[in-house]
NUMAR-24150 format. One record per residue (C-alpha): z, x, y. Coordinates in steps of 0.02 Angstrom, whole numbers, padded with zeros to 5 digits, always signed. Example, Ala and Ser with C-alpha at 12.3 -4.5 7.8 and 13.67 -1.06 7.14 Angstrom:
<recs>
+00390+00615-00225;+00357+00684-00053;
</recs>
This chain:
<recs>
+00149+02010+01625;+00254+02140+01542;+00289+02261+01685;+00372+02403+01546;+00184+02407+01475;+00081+02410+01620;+00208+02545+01711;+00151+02666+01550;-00007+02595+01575;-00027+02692+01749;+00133+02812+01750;+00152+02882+01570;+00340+02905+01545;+00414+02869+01712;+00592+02897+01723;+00699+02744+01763;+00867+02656+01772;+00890+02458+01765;+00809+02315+01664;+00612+02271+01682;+00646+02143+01542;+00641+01990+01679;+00455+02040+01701;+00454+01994+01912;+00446+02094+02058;+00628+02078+02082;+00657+02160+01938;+00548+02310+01980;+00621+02320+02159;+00784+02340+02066;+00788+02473+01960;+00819+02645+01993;+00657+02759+02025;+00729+02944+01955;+00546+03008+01907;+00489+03141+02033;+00301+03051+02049;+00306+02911+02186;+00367+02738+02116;+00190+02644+02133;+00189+02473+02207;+00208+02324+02112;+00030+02256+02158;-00017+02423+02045;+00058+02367+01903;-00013+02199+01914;-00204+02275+01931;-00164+02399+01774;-00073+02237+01653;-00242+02145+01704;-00326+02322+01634;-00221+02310+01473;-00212+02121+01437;-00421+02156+01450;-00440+02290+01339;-00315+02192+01218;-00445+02041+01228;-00594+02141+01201;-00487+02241+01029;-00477+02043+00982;-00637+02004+00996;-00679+02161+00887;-00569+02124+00743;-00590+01937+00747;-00777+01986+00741;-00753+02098+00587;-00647+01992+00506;-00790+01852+00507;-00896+01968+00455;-00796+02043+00301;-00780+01848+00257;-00958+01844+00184;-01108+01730+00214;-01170+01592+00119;-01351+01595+00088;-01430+01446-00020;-01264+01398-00096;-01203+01606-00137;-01061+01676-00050;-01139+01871-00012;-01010+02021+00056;-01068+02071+00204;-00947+02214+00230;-01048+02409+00280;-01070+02444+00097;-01159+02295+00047;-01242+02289+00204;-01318+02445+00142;-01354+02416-00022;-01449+02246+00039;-01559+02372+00160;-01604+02481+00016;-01660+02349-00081;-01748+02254+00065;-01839+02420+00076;-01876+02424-00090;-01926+02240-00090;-02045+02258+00056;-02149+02386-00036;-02149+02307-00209;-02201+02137-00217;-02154+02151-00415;-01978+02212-00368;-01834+02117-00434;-01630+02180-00435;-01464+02129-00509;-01354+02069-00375;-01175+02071-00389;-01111+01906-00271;-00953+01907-00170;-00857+01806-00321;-00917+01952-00446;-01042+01860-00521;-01224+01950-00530;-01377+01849-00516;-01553+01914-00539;-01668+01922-00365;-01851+01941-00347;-01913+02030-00215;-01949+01856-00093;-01756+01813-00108;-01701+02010-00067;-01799+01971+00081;-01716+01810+00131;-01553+01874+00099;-01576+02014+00195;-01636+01919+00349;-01502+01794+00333;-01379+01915+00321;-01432+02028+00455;-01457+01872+00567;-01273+01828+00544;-01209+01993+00571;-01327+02014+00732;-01249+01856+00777;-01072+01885+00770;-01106+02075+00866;-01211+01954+00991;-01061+01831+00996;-00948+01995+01043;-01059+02064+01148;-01058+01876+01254;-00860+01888+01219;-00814+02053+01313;-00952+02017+01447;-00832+01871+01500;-00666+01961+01482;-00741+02096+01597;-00790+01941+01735;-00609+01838+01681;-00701+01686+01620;-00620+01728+01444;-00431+01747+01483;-00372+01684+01294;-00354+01708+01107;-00417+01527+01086;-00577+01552+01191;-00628+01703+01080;-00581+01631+00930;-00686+01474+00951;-00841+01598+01007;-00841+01688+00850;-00791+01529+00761;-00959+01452+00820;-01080+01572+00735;-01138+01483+00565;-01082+01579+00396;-01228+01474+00303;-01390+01454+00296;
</recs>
């Protein structure tokens, strides 16, 4: 626990003298309280680094999520962005292709490559796609539920959750 951090945490520029660099309550017993706010107990700073550390966890989760995301999806052997502007372009088009059986696009594939699609693959892309991105929200969602209980306490834990939802189909 980094008791410099989790004092900010709860006491926003407290004034101090002495080293909180050994991170233990002897430390914190040690130094020299000069704010005029009431030094708060140790057992305070303990419930606001478990506060912190849990926020940091579920800021992981978020950006490891996004980062899976940005990484594309593979649908029948083509790698497809799936970052918001694609994502929107796709839902245009799966509009489009919903209400035009006849409907066919250019589609320009994550490795810049453009491949002509008829209005039955717009669909499937588009429900792949959204399926993987409902997925990985799904797989966050699961994520910060557990770092709010403390059954996910590690990086490892929420990388292997994210990890586990399929970029293919």
């Amino acid at each position: 626990m980094s008791i410099s951090i989790a004092l900010e945490e709860i006491m926003p520029g407290a004034l101090y003298r002495g080293s909180l660099t050994d991170n233990t309550p002897e430390a914190y017993a040690a130094i020299e309280w000069l704010d005029p706010r009431p030094k708060p107990p140790f057992s305070k700073l303990h419930e606001a680094h478990g506060a912190v550390i849990k926020e940091d966890l579920k800021t992981l989760a978020g950006k490891m999520r996004y980062k899976r995301q940005r990484n594309g999806y593979t649908y029948q052997g083509k790698m497809y962005n799936v970052d918001a502007n694609a994502i929107a372009a796709l839902t245009m088009a799966y509009s489009l292709a919903t209400t035009n059986s006849s409907y066919s696009t250019q589609w320009k594939l994550a490795d810049g490559k453009f491949i002509s699609m008829s209005s039955a693959s717009v669909i499937g892309v588009f429900k792949a796609v959204t399926g993987f991105v409902q997925a990985l929200f799904n797989a966050e969602a699961t994520l910060n539920a557990g770092i709010d209980v403390g059954s996910i306490t590690k990086k490892e834990q929420i990388l292997s959750a994210i990890n586990t939802v399929p970029n293919s189909s």
